[in-house]
C-alpha positions in Angstrom: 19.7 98.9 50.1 16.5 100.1 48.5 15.7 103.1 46.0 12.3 102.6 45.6 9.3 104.0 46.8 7.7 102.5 49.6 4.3 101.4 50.7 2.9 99.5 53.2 -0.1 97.2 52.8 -3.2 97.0 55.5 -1.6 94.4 57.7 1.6 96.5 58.2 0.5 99.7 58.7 -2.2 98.6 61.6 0.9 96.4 62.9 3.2 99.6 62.9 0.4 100.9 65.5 0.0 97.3 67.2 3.9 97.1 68.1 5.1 100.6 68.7 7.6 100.8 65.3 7.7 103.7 63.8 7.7 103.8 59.8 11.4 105.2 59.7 12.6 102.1 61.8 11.1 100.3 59.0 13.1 102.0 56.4 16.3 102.6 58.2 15.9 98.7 57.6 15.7 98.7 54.1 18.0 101.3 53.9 20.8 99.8 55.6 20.2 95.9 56.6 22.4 94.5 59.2 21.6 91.0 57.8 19.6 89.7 54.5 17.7 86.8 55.3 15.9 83.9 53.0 12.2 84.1 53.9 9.8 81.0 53.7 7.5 82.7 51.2 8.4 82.5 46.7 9.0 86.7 46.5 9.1 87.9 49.0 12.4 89.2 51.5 13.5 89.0 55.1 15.4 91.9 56.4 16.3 92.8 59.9 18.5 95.5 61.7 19.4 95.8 65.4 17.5 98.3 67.0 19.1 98.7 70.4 18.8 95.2 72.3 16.4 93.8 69.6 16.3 92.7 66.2 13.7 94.7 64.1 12.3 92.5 61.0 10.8 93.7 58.0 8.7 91.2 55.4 8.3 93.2 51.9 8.0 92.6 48.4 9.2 94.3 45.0 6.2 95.3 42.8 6.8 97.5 39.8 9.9 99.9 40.8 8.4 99.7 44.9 8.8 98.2 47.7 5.9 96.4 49.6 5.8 96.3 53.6 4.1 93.2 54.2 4.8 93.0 58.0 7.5 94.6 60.4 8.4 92.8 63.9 10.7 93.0 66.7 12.4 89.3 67.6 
């Protein structure tokens, strides 16, 4: 669960548009994480949640006290 604020960088705002998620999908996600996952990346995490018959992913990074959306997708 996160406490920070949250931001989200270029790529994951024009993707919030691209694939129809809304931003508090996205932090009902980093909120409340069905399953914490190891991502392939040094620093960054791999959350997801189910959202209905989906799985809702969200790529972020910590940065000084916040929380970074790198990329949200449904899988």
């Amino acid at each position: 669960m996160v406490s920070s604020e949250i931001h989200y960088n270029h790529h994951a705002t024009r993707e919030l548009k691209q694939r129809h998620i809304s931003k508090e999908l996205v932090e009902a996600v980093l909120h409340k994480p069905d399953t914490k996952l190891r991502s392939t990346n040094k620093g960054t995490n791999k959350w997801r949640k189910k959202v209905g018959k989906n799985w809702l992913y969200v790529i972020f990074k910590r940065r000084n006290n916040k929380i970074i959306v790198v990329t949200e997708f449904w899988g």
